[in-house]
C-alpha positions in Angstrom: -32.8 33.1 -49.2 -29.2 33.0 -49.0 -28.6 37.4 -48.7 -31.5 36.5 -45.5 -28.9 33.6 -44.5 -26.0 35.5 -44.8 -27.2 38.8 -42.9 -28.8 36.3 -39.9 -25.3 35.2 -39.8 -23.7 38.6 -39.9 -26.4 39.3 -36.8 -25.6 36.5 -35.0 -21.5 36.7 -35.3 -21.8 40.5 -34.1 -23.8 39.7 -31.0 -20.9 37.2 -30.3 -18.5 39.6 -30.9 -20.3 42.1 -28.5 -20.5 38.8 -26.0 -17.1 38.1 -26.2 -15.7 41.8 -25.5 -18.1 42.1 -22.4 -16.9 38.5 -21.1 -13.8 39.5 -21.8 -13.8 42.7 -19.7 -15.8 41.0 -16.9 -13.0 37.8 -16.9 -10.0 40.9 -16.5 -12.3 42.9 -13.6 -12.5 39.0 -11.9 -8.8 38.3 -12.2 -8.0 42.1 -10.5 -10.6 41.4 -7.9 -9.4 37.8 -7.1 -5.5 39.2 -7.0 -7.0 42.3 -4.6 -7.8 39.4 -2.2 -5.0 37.2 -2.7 -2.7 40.5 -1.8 -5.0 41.5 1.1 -4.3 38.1 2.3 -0.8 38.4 1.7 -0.5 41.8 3.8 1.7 40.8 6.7 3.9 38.3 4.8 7.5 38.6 4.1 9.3 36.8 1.9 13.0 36.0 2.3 15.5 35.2 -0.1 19.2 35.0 -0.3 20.4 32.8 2.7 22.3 29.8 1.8 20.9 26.4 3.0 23.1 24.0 4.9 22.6 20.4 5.2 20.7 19.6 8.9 20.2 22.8 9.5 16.8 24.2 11.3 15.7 26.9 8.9 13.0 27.7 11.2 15.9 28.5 13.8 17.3 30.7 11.4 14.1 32.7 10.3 13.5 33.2 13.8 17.3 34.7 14.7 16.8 37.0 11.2 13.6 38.4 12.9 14.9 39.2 16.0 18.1 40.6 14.2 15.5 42.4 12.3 13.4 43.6 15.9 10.5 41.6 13.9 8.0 39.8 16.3 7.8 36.1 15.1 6.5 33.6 17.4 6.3 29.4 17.4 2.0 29.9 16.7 3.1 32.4 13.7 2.3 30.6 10.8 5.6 30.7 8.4 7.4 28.1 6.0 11.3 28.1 5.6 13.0 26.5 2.7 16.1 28.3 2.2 18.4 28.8 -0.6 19.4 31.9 -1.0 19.1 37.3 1.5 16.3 40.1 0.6 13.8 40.9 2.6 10.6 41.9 0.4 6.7 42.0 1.0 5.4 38.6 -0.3 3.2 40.0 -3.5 0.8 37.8 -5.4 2.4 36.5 -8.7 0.9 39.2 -10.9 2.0 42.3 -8.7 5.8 40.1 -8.4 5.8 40.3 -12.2 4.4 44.1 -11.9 7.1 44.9 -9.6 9.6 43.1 -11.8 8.6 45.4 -14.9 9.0 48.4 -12.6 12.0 47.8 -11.5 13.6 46.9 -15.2 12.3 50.9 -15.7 14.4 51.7 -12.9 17.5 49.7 -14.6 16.7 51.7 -18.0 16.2 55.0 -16.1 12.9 55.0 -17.0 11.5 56.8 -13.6 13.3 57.8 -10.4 12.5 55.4 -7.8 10.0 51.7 -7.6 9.0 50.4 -4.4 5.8 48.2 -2.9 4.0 49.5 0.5 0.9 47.5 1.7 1.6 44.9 -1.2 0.8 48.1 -3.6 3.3 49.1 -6.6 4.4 52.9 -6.5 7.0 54.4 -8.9 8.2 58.0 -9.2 8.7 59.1 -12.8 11.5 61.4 -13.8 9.5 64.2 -13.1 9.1 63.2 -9.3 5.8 62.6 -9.9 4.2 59.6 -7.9 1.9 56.6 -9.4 0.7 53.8 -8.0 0.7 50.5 -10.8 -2.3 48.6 -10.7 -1.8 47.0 -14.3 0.1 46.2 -17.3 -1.7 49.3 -19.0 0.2 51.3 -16.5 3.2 49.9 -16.7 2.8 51.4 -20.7 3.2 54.6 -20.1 6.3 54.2 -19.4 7.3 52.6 -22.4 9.0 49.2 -21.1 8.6 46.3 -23.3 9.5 43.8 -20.6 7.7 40.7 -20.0 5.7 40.2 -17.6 5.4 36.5 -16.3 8.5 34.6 -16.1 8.8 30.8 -16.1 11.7 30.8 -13.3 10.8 29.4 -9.6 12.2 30.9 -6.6 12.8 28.9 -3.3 12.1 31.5 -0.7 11.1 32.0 2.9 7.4 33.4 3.6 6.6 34.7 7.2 3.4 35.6 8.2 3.8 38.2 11.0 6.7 40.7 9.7 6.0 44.1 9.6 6.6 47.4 7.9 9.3 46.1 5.5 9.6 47.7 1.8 10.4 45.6 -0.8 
């Protein structure tokens, strides 16, 4: 009676197990699917970062003279926010591909691979070789041997504005 306990139990904790890795692989396929959309949404924007902020001063004003500095279309019914601080110009990626990007770039730094840049809210990288990849993923980001993190605690006050185009981060 207690061998038939324990083996039911055996039973029942490998079907959990077998649960548990499927829900598992189904929660990381939602979370790529729901940052897909979040990026697709996020194709147009522009982030902008690096101006300094002066007290009464109409950041809209100066997003808009950027822009035009920039030969980017922005118009009054564009929808944008402006809280500046501090100036780069970079696509406006969803917090997982910023913390992709991030990684990337920290190869760069270690001249890990060649080159890192975003198009279409995507993550590319050149290797040493010359050979292009596209980074989807932490798993990709392995190949390449980096150990950085990737989510960081620090906030950034930045600029988004719906509407710029064709700018690599």
């Amino acid at each position: 009676m207690l061998d038939d306990l324990a083996r039911e139990m055996k039973n029942e904790i490998k079907v959990l197990k077998t649960e548990n890795n499927t829900l598992r692989t189904e929660n990381e396929n939602l979370k790529a699917n729901i940052d897909e959309l979040e990026q697709y949404s996020r194709r147009n924007a522009k982030r902008i970062t690096g101006i300094s902020e002066n007290e009464n001063e109409n950041t809209d004003e100066l997003v808009k003279d950027l822009a035009k500095k920039l030969n980017v279309d922005i118009h009054d019914t564009d929808k944008y926010s402006s809280n500046l601080l501090t100036i780069t110009l970079n696509a406006d990626l969803t917090k997982r591909r910023q913390a992709l990007y991030k990684a990337a770039r920290q190869f760069l730094k270690e001249k890990k691979v060649s080159k890192v840049w975003t198009w279409d809210g995507k993550i590319f990288l050149t290797d040493i070789n010359l050979r292009k990849h596209r980074i989807d993923s932490h798993s990709d980001l392995l190949k390449f041997n980096c150990e950085t993190p990737l989510y960081s605690d620090s906030r950034q006050n930045s600029v988004s504005a719906q509407g710029a185009h064709g700018v690599r981060g």
